[in-house]
C-alpha positions in Angstrom: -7.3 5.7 13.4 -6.4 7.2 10.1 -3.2 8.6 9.8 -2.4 10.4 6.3 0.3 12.5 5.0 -0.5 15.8 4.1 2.1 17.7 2.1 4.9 16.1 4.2 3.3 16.3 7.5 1.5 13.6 9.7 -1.9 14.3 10.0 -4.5 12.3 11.7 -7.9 11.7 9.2 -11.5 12.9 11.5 -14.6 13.5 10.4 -14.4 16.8 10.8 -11.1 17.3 8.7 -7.1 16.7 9.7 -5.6 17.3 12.5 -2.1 18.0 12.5 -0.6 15.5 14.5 2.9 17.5 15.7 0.1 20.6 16.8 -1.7 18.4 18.7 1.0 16.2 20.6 2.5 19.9 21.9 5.3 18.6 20.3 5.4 15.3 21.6 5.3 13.8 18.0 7.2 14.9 15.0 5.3 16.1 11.4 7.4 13.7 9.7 5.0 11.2 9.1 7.6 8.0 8.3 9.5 8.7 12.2 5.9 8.1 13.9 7.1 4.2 13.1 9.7 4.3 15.5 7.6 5.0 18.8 4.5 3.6 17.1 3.0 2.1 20.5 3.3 5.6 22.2 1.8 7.4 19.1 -1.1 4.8 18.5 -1.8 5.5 22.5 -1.7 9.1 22.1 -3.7 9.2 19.2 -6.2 6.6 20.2 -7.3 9.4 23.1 -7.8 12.0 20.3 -11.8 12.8 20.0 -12.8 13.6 16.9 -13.8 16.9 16.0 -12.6 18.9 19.4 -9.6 21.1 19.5 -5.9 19.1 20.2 -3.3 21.2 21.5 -2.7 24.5 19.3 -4.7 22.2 16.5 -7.8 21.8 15.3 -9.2 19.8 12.2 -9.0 21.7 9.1 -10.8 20.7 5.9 -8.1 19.7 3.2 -7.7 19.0 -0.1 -7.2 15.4 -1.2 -4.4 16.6 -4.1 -2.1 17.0 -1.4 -2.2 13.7 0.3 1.3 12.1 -0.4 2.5 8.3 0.8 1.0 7.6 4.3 4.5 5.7 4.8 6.9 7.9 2.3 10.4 6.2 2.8 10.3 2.7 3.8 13.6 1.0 5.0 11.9 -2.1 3.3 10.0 -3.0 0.6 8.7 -6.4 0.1 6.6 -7.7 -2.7 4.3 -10.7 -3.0 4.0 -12.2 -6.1 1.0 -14.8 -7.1 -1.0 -14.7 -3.3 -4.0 -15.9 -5.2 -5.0 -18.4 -6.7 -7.2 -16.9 -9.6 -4.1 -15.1 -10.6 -1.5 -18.1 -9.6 -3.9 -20.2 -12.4 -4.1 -17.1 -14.9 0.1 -16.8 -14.8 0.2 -19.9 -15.4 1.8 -21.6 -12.3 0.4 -23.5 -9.5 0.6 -22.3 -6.0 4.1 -22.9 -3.8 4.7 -23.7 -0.5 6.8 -20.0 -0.5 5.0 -16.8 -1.4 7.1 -15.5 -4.3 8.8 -12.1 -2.3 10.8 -9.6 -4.5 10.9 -5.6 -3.7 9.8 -2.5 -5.1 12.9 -0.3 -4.8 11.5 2.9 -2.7 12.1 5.6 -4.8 9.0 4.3 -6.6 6.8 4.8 -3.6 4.5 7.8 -4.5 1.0 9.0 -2.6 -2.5 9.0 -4.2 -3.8 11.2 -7.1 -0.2 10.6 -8.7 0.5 11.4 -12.3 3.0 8.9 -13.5 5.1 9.6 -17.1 4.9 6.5 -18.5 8.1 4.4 -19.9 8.3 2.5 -23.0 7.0 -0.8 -23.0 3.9 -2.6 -21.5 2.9 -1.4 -18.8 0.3 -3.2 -16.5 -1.7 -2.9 -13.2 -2.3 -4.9 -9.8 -4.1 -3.6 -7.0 -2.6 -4.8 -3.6 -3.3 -4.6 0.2 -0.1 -3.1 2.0 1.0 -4.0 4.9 2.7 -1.6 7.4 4.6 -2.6 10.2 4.6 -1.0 13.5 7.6 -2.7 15.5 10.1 -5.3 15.0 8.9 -8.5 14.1 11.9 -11.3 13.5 10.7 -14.8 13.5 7.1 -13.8 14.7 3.7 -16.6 14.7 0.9 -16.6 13.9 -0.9 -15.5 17.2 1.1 -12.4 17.1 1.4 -11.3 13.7 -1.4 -9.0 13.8 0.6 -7.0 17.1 3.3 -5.9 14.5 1.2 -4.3 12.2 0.9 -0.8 12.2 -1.9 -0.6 9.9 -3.4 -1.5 6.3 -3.2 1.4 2.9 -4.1 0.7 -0.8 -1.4 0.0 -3.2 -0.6 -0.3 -6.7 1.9 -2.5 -7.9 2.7 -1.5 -11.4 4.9 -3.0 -13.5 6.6 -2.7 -17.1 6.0 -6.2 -18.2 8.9 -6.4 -21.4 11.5 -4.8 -18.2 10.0 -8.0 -15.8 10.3 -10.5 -18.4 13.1 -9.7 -20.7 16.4 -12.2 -20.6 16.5 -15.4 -19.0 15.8 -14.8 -15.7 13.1 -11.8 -15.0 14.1 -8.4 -13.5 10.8 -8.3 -11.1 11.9 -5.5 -9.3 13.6 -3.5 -11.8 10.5 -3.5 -13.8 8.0 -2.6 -10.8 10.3 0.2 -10.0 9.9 3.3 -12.6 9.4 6.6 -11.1 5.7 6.5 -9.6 5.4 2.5 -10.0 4.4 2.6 -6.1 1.7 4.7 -5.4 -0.2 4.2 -1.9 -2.3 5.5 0.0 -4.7 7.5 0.8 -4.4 7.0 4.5 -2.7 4.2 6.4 -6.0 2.7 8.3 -5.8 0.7 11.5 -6.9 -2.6 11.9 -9.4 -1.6 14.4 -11.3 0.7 12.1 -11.8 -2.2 9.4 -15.2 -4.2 9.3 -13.1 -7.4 9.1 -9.3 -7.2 8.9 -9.2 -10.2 7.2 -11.6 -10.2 4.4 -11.7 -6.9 2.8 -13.3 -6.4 -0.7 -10.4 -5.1 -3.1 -10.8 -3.8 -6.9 -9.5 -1.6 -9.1 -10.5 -0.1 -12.4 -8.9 1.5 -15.3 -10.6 4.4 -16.9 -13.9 2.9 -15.5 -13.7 -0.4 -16.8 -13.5 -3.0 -14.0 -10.2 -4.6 -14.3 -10.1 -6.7 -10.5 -12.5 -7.5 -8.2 -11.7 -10.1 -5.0 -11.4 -10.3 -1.4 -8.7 -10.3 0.9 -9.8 -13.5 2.7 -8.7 -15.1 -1.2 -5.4 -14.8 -0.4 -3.1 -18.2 -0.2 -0.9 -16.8 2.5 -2.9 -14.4 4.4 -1.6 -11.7 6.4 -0.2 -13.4 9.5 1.1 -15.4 7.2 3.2 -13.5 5.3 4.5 -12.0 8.5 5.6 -15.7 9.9 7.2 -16.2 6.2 8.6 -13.1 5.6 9.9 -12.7 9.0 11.5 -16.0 9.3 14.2 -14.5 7.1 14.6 -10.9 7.1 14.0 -8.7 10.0 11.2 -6.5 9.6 11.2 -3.3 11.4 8.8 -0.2 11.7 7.4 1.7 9.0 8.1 -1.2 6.4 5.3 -2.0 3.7 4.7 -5.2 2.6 2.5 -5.2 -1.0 0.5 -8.2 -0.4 -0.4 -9.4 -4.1 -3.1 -9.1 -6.6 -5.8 -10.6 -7.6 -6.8 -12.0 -11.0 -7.5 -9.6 -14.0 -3.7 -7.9 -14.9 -3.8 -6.8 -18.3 -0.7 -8.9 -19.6 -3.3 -12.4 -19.2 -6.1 -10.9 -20.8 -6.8 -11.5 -23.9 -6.1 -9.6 -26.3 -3.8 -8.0 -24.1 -4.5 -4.4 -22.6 -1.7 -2.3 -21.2 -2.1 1.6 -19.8 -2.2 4.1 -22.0 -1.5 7.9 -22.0 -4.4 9.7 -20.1 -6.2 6.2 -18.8 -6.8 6.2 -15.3 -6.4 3.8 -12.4 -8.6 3.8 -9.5 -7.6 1.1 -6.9 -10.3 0.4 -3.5 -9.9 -1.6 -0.7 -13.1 -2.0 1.8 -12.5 0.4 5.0 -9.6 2.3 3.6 -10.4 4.0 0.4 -9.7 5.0 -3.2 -6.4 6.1 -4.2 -6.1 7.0 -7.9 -3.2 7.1 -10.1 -3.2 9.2 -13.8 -1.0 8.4 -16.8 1.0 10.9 -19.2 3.2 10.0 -22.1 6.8 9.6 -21.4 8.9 12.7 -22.7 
């Protein structure tokens, strides 16, 4: 199943085009795509028994227009972040791998959709291409084995930060410097893990105004995605229609050398094997 927001309202993803998922449920389901979370068994049920390209309800797939996609998960009660989750990028940062991911957040009025056009703040700021992780029920203290039964489903995400915000004073801000207007975009669709060739070892890249910037797998990760869960979970309480940005791989610009930040008009296209492209323009701050 791909389920997609499209201008506000939950749509699921066909081959034939969307269909609009409060249409086709008579109701049953709302069009507000983040309160599908909250009954996510019954709606992944329901949905599973949609055929593609037949007529649902009063709906039927329409052809749409990618532009008006927005976040597949648009107001997340949580945000966590992963910080150094491979080891490429753990070695170019500069430090060697824990026995904790690093976890900040991304506050959520940064979370934006695909095809985003971001006003750039002043400073340095950089890219990292990130599988995110949305959960479908409450998962407190969960292992291994059951991990994957939380998960609601996979998107794309962009982690973009301000690096003089992140690193300025004598501890770094991480969070206040990932989380500019628009320093969140996701998307297209959020993809289940049944749709994916292997949920664990998914191609991921991004480049930035057709230059390769990032190129890895999934299955590089340190803490993999059950992992994070078991981590993650041990702590906080995670509950439905939470994302979880699951860390880059190597090739930021900040470690490059010389170093290569966005610019005005540069733009960021971010892919993840089974899910998609989302892309992300840049505009000069007022």
């Amino acid at each position: 199943m791909k389920l997609a927001n499209l201008n506000g309202r939950a749509v699921l993803i066909t081959e034939d085009g969307a269909v609009d998922v409060a249409d086709a449920s008579n109701g049953r389901f709302g069009s507000d795509p983040q309160s599908l979370f909250d009954e996510w068994a019954a709606f992944a049920e329901w949905a599973a028994t949609t055929a593609s390209g037949t007529t649902h309800g009063a709906a039927a797939a329409v052809a749409f227009d990618a532009q008006s996609l927005g976040a597949p998960v648009p107001r997340p009660r949580q945000v966590f972040a992963i910080g150094l989750n491979y080891a490429e990028h753990a070695a170019e940062a500069g430090y060697p791998p824990d026995t904790m991911p690093v976890t900040f957040t991304k506050f959520s009025s940064s979370i934006v959709g695909p095809d985003t056009v971001v006003e750039l703040p002043d400073g340095h700021v950089d890219w990292e291409v990130e599988l995110v992780i949305v959960i479908g029920r409450d998962a407190h203290k969960v292992d291994r084995e059951s991990a994957w039964d939380h998960i609601a489903g996979l998107t794309i995400g962009q982690d973009i930060s301000e690096r003089i915000t992140q690193l300025q004073g004598s501890a770094p801000q991480f969070s206040l410097g990932k989380s500019f207007p628009g320093f969140g975009p996701t998307g297209p669709w959020l993809v289940t893990p049944d749709e994916l060739p292997d949920r664990d070892d998914l191609a991921i890249s991004c480049s930035l105004s057709g230059e390769s910037m990032q190129s890895s797998r999934t299955s590089m990760m340190l803490y993999d995605v059950p992992e994070l869960l078991v981590r993650i979970s041990a702590v906080c309480p995670l509950l439905p229609g939470d994302i979880i940005f699951s860390g880059t791989p190597s090739g930021i610009g900040n470690r490059r050398t010389p170093q290569r930040f966005i610019q005005p008009d540069d733009v960021l296209v971010s892919e993840i094997e089974g899910i998609g492209a989302l892309t992300t323009r840049f505009t000069a701050g007022a």
